[in-house]
C-alpha positions in Angstrom: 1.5 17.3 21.3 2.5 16.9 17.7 6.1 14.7 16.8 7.8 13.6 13.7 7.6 10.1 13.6 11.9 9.5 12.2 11.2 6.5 11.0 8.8 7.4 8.0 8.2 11.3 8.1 4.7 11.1 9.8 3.6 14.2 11.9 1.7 12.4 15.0 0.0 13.2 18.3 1.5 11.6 21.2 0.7 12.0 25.0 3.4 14.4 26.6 5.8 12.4 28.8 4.7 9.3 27.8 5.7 9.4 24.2 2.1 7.4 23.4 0.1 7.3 20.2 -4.1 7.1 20.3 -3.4 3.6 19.1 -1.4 2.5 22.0 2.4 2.4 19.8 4.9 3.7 22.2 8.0 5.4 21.1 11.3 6.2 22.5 12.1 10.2 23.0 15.1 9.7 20.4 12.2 8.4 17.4 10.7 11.2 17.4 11.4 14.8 16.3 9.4 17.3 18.3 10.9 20.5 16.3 7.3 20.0 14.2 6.6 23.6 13.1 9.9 23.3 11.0 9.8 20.3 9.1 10.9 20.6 5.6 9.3 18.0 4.1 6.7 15.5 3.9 6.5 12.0 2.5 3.4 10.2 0.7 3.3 6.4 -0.2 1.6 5.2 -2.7 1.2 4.1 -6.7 1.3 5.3 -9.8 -0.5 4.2 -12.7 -1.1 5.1 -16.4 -3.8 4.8 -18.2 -3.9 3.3 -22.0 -5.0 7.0 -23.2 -1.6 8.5 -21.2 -3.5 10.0 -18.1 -1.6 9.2 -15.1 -3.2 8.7 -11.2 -1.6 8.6 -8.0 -3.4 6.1 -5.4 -3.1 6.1 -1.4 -3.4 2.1 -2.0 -2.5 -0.5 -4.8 -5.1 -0.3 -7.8 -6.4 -2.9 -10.0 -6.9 -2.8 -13.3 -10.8 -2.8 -14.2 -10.4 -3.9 -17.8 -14.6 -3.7 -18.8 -13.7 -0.1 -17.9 -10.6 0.1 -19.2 -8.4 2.1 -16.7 -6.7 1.6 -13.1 -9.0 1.6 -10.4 -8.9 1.8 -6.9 -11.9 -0.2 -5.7 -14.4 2.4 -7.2 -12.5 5.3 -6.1 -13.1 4.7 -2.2 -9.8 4.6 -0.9 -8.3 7.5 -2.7 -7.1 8.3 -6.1 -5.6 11.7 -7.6 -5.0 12.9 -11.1 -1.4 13.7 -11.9 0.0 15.6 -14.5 0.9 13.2 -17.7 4.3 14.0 -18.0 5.2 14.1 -14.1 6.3 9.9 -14.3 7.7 9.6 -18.3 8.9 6.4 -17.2 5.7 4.9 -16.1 3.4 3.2 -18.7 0.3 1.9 -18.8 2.4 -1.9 -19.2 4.7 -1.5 -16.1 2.2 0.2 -14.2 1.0 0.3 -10.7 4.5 1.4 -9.3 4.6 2.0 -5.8 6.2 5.4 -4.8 7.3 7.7 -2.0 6.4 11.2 -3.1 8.3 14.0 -1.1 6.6 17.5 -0.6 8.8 20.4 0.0 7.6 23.9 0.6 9.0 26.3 -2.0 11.9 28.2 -0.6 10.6 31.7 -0.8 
């Protein structure tokens, strides 16, 4: 059965009745949220970087910055790295950069 993890957001599958993760973590009925179907939002964490030409990248994990190739990098892309839109972060630049986030999706109220 799918729950909300409270704590950080995370839709999980625990065992019914014993409240149990795959990976063994065990949580007390009052952690989770069970009303899955109407969550509102969901949370991403991550980092932001930009680039010395402006273009700006969300990564799952920390990035480094490859200076032969000029731009952030994530270990060769492995781990997980999206294009954002430039001006989404106008506060981030390429000299403060990575900056770890917490993105929140919300659906679009219709």
């Amino acid at each position: 059965m799918k729950a909300i993890r409270k704590s950080d957001g995370k839709v999980i599958e625990v065992e019914p009745q014993r409240f149990m993760e795959q990976d063994g973590s065990m949580y007390a009925p009052s952690e989770l949220d069970f009303n899955v179907e109407e969550a509102e939002e969901v949370t991403i964490d991550g980092w932001v970087a930009r680039n010395k030409d402006n273009s700006l990248y969300l990564f799952k994990a920390e990035p480094w910055y490859n200076s032969p190739r000029g731009y952030w990098d994530d270990h060769l892309m492995s781990i997980g790295c999206f294009s954002i839109p430039s001006e989404s972060f106008p506060h981030i630049t390429f000299d403060n950069s990575p900056i770890e986030i917490t993105l929140t999706l919300k659906p679009k109220k219709q």
